[in-house]
N, C-alpha and C positions, 0 to 999 in steps of 0.2 A: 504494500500500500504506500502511495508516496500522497505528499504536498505538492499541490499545483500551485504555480509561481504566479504569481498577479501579472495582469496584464499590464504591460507601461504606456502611461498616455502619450500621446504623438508629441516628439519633440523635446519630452520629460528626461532627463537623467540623471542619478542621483550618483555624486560623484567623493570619492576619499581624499580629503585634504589634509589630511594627518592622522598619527596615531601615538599611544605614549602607553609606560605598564610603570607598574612599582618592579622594586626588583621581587625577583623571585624566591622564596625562602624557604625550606624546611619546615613543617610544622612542628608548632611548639619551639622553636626558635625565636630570632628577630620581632617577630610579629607577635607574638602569643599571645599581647593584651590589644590588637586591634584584629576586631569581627571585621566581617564581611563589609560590611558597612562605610567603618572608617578607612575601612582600605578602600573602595569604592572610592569615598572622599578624596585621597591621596591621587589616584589615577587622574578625574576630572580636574580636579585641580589641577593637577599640572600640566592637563593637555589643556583647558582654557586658557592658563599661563603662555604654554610656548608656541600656540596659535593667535592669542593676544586678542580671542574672539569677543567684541561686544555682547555683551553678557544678554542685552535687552533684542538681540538676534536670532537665541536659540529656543527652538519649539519647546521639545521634547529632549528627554532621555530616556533611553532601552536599555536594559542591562539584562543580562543573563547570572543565572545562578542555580546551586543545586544545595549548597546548605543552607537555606534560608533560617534566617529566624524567628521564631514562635509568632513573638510580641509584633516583629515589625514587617514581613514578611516581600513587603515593596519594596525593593532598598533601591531603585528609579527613584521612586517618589521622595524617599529618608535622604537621597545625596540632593536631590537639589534644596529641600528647607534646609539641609547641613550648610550647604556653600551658600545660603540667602541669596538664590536667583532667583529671578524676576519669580512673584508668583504663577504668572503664568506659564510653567514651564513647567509641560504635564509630564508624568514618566507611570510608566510601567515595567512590567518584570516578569522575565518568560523562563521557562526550566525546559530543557532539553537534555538531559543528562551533561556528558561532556561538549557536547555541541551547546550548549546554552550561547555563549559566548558568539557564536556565529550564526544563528538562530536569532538571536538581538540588533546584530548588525543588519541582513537580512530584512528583517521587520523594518528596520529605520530604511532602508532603501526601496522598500515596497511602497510605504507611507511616502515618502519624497516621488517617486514618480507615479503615485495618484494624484499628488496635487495635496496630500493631507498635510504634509509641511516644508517647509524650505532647510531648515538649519536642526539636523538631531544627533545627538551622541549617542552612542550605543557601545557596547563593551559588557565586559563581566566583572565578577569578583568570586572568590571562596577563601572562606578562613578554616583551614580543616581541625587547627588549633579551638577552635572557639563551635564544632559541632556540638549541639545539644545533646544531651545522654536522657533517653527516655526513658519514663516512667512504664511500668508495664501496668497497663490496661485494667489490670485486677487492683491497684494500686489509685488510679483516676477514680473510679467508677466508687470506691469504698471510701477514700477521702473529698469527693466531689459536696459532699452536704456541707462537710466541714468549711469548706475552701471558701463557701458560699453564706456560710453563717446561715442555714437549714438548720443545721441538727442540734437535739436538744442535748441534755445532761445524758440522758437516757441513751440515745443512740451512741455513747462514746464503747461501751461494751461490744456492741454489734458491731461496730465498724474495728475493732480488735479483732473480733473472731475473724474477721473476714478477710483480713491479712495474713492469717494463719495458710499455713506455714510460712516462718519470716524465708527460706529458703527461696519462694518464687516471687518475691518482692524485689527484690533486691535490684539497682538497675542494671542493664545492659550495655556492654561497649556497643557501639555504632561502629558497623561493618559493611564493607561494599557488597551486599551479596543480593541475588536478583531476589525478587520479592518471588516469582510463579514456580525456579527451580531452587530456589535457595543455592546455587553454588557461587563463590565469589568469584571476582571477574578474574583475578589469577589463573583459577584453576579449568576454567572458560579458554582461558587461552593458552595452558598447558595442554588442555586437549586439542587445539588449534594446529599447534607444533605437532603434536603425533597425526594429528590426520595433512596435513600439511608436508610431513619431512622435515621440514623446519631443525635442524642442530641444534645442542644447544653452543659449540663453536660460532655457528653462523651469526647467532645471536649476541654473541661477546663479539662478535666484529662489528657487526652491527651498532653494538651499544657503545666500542670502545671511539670509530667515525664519530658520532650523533656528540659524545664530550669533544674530540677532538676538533672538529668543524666551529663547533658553540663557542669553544674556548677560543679560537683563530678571529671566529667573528668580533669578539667583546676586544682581544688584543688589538686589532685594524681599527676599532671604532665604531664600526659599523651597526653592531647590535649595542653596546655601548651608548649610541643615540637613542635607542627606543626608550632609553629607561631612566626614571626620574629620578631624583634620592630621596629617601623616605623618614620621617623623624618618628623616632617612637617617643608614644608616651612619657618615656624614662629618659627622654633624651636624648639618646643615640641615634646617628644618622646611620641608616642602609645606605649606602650607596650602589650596590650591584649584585647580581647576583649571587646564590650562593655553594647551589649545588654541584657548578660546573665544576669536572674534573680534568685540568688540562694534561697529567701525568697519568691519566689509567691510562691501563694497556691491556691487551687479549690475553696474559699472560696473569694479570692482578684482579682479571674481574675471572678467570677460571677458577681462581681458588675462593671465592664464592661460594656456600652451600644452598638449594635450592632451598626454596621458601613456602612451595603450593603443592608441592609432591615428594615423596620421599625422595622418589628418584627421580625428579622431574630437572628441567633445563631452566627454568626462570627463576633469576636471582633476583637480587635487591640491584645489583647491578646493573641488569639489562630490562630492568622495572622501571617506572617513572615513581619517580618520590613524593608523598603524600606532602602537601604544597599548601605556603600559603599567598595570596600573590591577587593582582588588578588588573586590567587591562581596558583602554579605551581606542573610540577610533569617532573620529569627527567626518557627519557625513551632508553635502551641501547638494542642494539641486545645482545643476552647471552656471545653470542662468546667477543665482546668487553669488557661487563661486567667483564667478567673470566682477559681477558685480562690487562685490564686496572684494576683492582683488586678492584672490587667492587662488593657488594653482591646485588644478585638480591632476592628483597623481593616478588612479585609476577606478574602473569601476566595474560592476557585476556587469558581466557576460551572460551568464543563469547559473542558477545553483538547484540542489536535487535533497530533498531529504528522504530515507525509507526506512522502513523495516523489514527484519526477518524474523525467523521463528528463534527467542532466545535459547532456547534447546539445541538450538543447532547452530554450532559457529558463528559463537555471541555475538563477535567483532568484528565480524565479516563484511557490516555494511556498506564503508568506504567500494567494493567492490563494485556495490552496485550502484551507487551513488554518484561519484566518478563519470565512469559510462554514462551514465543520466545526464548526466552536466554539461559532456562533449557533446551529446547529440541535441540537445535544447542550444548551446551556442554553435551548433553546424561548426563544429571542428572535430579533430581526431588525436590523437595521442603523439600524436607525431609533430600539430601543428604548436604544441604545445615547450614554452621556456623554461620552466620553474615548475616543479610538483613539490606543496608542504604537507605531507600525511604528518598526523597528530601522531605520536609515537607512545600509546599508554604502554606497550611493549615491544621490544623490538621482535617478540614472536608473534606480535599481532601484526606489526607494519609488512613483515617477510612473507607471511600469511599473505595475505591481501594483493602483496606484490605478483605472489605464485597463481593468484587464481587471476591476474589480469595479464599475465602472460599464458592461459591455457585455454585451448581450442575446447577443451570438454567441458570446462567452468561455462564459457562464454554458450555453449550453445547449451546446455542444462541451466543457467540461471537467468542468460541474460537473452535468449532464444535469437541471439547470431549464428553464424557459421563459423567465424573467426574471431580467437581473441584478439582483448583489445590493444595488447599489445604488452612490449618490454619495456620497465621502464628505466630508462636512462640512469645510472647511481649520480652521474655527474649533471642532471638536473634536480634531483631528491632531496630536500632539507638542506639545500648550502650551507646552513649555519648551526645543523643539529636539528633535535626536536626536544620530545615532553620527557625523552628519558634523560637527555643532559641537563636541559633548563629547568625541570620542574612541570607540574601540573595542576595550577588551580584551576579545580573543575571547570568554573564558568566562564574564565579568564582567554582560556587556551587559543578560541577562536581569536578572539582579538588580537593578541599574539601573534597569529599567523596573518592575517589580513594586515597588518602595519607593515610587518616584515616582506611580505610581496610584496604588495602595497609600493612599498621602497624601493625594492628591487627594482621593479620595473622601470619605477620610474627615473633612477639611479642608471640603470646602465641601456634603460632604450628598449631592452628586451617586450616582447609583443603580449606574451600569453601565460596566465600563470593558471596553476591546478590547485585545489582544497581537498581533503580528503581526511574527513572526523569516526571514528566508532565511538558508539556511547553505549552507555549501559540500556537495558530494557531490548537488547537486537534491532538499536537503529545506528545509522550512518547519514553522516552528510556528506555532500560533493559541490564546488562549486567554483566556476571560472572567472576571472579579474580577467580585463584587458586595460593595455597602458591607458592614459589620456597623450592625446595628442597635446604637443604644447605649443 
């Protein structure tokens, strides 16, 4: 089942002017005392700072997210009364598992070339640090009178018994695991590798490139510019990244034990690390852009969202999502400069890779005759992906859309690729073409 892409009105485009992230962190790290929220904050902020955008200019903000929070659950709406922009500046707030983030972006470029706004942000955030740990249900349901100032003197007895045994009260860690099979997404994608072939060698080469690239990029500068410095709380400046490792090797991520299976091939190493982290991306009709004199670096070709059955090769989406994307922008794999797959594993990206280079894949899922093709390693994540820089869930898309985004418009190149797995057995795909300058 997919999402169908809105129609663009005649002459409408909605075009990328910039983008900006906090750094990226380790949860429970750097960030530990700022939610989702205030990292939100931190992002917008700093991309209205170093766009210098007229605050009384902007519609909206879209944000993506997957840990939301209880009490405040908008956190669109909580960033902009946080920054005191204009109050009309509506926002909302979309979950797509790890697509959130691009899913957000998306939404604000559908909304611009209907006409429903001129000037909207969109981006993510996730503090994995700051997930709520919940109550279990038997636990709500027996202290609910109370909460409420219902219950009498009388009920304090009954609502004892009912907690009984303290054993299943107690509360539960928060774990990524699918709600219809209960297996976590690791272990999802250990099975991936064995139906796959997938190594776990391949995957330490994999994951040792992904550090290597990321680390080359922040040395040059290049990724270095995406990202703001971030003040905590306590006073300490982030300045950049933190997971990047510019010294692993194939050799110090084998001694690695796996993590999802006894004998399985997925480490911590060639995992993406449980992240805390923002990302935005500022996005302008052209006409405004021109207007308000700001260059538009590139825009949606089309993009593809689906699902599969999560039983069956969780992560598999990008596969078909992808493909989707090239044939809604009438190109092929070939016309293609830049591919960013989201890398929640590197046995998931190699996955994904193998079924878009196979004639059996392509005609059982995608009912071609021919796969869609090989793809290039020397167009694939230039810069790394989510196993060297981190993965805030909601963040990630935005991430990637800056980082093309840039590229493109940086070295001239024509056509860039998107390609997201997320939890639930969906996947996104979607195509950026430069802006002409």
């Amino acid at each position: 089942m997919t999402t169908s892409q809105p129609s663009i009105r005649p002459g409408r485009r909605a075009v990328i002017v910039g983008g900006v992230r906090t750094p990226f962190v380790k949860a429970f790290k750097e960030f530990l005392k700022m939610d989702t929220i205030a990292l939100g904050d931190a992002a917008v902020s700093a991309l209205l700072s170093r766009t210098d955008l007229p605050r009384r200019e902007l519609d909206s903000i879209v944000w993506g997210g997957v840990i939301l929070p209880g009490l405040s659950p908008n956190v669109a709406r909580e960033i902009a009364l946080d920054l005191r922009l204009p109050a009309s500046v509506e926002g909302f707030t979309v979950t797509r598992a790890c697509a959130s983030g691009l899913q957000a972006i998306t939404c604000a470029a559908a909304a611009i070339e209907r006409g429903d706004a001129d000037v909207v942000i969109a981006g993510g955030s996730d503090s994995t640090s700051n997930a709520e740990i919940k109550l279990p249900q038997k636990v709500v349901h027996a202290l609910a009178p109370l909460a409420f100032g219902k219950a009498t003197p009388g009920d304090m007895l009954g609502v004892l018994a009912q907690l009984m045994p303290l054993s299943q009260i107690l509360p539960k860690m928060p774990k990524i695991a699918e709600r219809t099979t209960g297996q976590v997404m690791g272990e999802a994608a250990e099975e991936m590798a064995t139906r796959n072939n997938v190594s776990r060698e391949e995957q330490d080469e994999f994951a040792a490139r992904s550090h290597h690239r990321a680390a080359a990029g922040i040395a040059s500068g290049r990724l270095r510019d995406e990202v703001a410095p971030v003040q905590t709380p306590k006073g300490k400046w982030v300045h950049g990244d933190t997971i990047v490792r510019a010294d692993t090797s194939v050799a110090a991520l084998g001694k690695l034990r796996p993590v999802f299976a006894k004998n399985g091939t997925l480490t911590a190493g060639n995992s993406s690390a449980l992240t805390d982290g923002a990302a935005a991306v500022l996005l302008m009709s052209e006409e405004k852009a021109k207007a308000l004199g700001y260059t538009g670096l590139a825009y949606f070709k089309s993009w593809s969202y689906v699902g599969v059955d999560p039983a069956d090769q969780l992560l598999m989406g990008p596969a078909l999502a992808m493909p989707k994307a090239l044939d809604r922008a009438g190109l092929t794999l070939a016309d293609i400069d830049v591919i960013d797959m989201h890398e929640a594993f590197a046995a998931q990206v190699l996955s994904v890779l193998k079924m878009l280079a196979s004639d059996a894949f392509a005609r059982a899922r995608l009912g071609r005759d021919k796969a869609v093709g090989e793809v290039d390693q020397g167009k694939l994540n230039l810069y790394g992906g989510s196993v060297a820089l981190g993965h805030p869930f909601g963040a990630t898309g935005a991430r990637m859309v800056t980082t093309v985004a840039n590229e493109l418009h940086k070295t001239g190149k024509q056509h860039a690729l998107l390609g997201i797995c997320a939890a639930g057995g969906l996947g996104a795909g979607a195509v950026l073409e430069r802006c002409e300058s």
